[in-house]
Structure formats: structure tokens, C-alpha cells
C-alpha positions, 0 to 999 in steps of 0.5 A, a space after each residue: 075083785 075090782 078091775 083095777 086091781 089085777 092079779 096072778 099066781 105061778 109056781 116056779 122050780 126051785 132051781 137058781 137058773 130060774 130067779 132070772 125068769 121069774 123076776 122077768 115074768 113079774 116085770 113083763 105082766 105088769 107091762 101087759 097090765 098096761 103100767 108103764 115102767 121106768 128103767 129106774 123102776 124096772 131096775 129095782 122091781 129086778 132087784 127087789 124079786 131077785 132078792 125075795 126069790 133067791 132067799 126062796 130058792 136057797 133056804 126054802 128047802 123045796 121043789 117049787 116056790 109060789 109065786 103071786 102078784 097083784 098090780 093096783 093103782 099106784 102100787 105092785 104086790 108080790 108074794 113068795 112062798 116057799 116050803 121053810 117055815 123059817 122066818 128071813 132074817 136080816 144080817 150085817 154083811 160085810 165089804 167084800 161078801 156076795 151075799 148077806 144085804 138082800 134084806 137091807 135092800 128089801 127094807 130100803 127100797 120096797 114100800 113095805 114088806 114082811 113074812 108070814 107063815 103059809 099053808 106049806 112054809 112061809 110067804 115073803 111079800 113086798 110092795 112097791 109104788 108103780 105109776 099110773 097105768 099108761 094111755 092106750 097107745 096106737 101102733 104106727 098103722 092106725 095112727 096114720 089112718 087115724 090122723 087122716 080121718 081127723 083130717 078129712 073130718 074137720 071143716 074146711 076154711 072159706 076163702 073169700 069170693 071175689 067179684 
């Protein structure tokens, strides 16, 4: 695997409290991948999982759902199987209704996503684009020490000697 490209699998109770932490896992690992991520985009990559990982959790019929992610530059990559072999089909949802648009979102604000039959049921997967991964930060402490080598490093102007 190229270093930069990254990547990680976990499996997940099927159990709707858990959407939550694994949308949170997902975010959280590209942050200790050293990706900066917006608000706005943090936002959408929250939406963009919940959306795959409640239809999983919903309609999967099973106990666990897989979960695998990939981070390469430019772009995040994330895969969610579960045990039904039914492929996700997109409705039209109305005013009022709570659920019934996950797709729409999916098609609108991913890069490119699918589904595809697994081993065990099915895979949804979805791309989306990610900034470059953000310069190495210094905690406060050694920046401090840092600035005054750099100081003590640099030469010294001479003063004119008069006579």
C-alpha cells in the first residue's frame, strides 16, 4: 500500500445508538491521519456516513456492519457492508417525512458512490474530496523553545566602533 494512502476496517453493532460513534470514528481517523477538515466538511462527511450506516443498520438484517475507510490524497473512501443482499434504492420522500432522502444526499453531496454485492450481503461505498493533509503542528512548549534557537542562531548586527 502507498504511504500515502491509508486505511482501516472495523466491525460495528448493528444497533442504532451506535450510527453515532461510527460516523465519529470515521471523522476522528482522518483527523489522526493528519487531514485537516473543515467544519463544513466534517459536517457533510457526519451526514454523508449517517446516511450509509443507518440504511445498514435498518435494512441489513444482521448483527454487525463493517465498516472500511481509506484516506488518499485529495479524497476519503468509505465502505459499509452489511448482511442484505438488497441493493439501497433511492425514493422520493415527502415535505414532511423523516426519512426517505438519504440517497438524494448521498447522490448530491458525495463524489461518487454505489453498491455492490459482498461476501456476506452487500457493500455501499461513497467518495469524497478532502483537503491536503495539514503541516506538522508544534505544541506551544516547543514552539517556544524552537523560536529561541532560531533566535540565538542568527547573526548578530554589527554596531559601528567609534573612535
Amino acid at each position: 500500500m502507498n504511504a500515502e494512502v491509508r486505511g482501516t476496517s472495523w466491525a460495528l453493532s448493528a444497533q442504532p445508538q451506535n450510527v453515532r460513534a461510527g460516523r465519529d470514528r470515521v471523522l476522528a481517523q482522518i483527523r489522526r491521519w493528519g487531514h485537516y477538515v473543515s467544519e463544513d466538511t466534517a459536517d457533510t462527511v457526519r451526514l454523508l456516513v449517517s446516511e450509509i450506516l443507518t440504511n445498514a443498520v435498518e435494512h441489513g438484517g444482521g448483527d454487525t456492519v463493517q465498516i472500511s475507510m481509506a484516506v488518499r490524497p485529495g479524497e476519503l473512501y468509505v465502505r459499509i457492508e452489511d448482511a442484505s443482499s438488497t441493493a439501497p434504492v433511492r425514493r422520493s420522500a415527502a415535505e414532511d417525512a423523516e426519512d426517505g432522502r438519504g440517497l438524494f444526499l448521498l447522490s448530491t453531496l458525495a463524489n461518487a458512490w454505489g453498491a455492490e454485492p459482498s461476501k456476506g450481503g452487500k457493500a455501499v461505498w461513497m467518495t469524497r474530496s478532502l483537503p491536503p493533509r495539514r503541516p506538522l503542528l508544534i505544541d506551544e512548549r516547543h514552539r517556544t523553545a524552537l523560536d529561541e534557537r532560531i533566535r540565538a542562531a542568527r547573526p548578530r548586527p554589527r554596531l559601528p566602533i567609534s573612535a
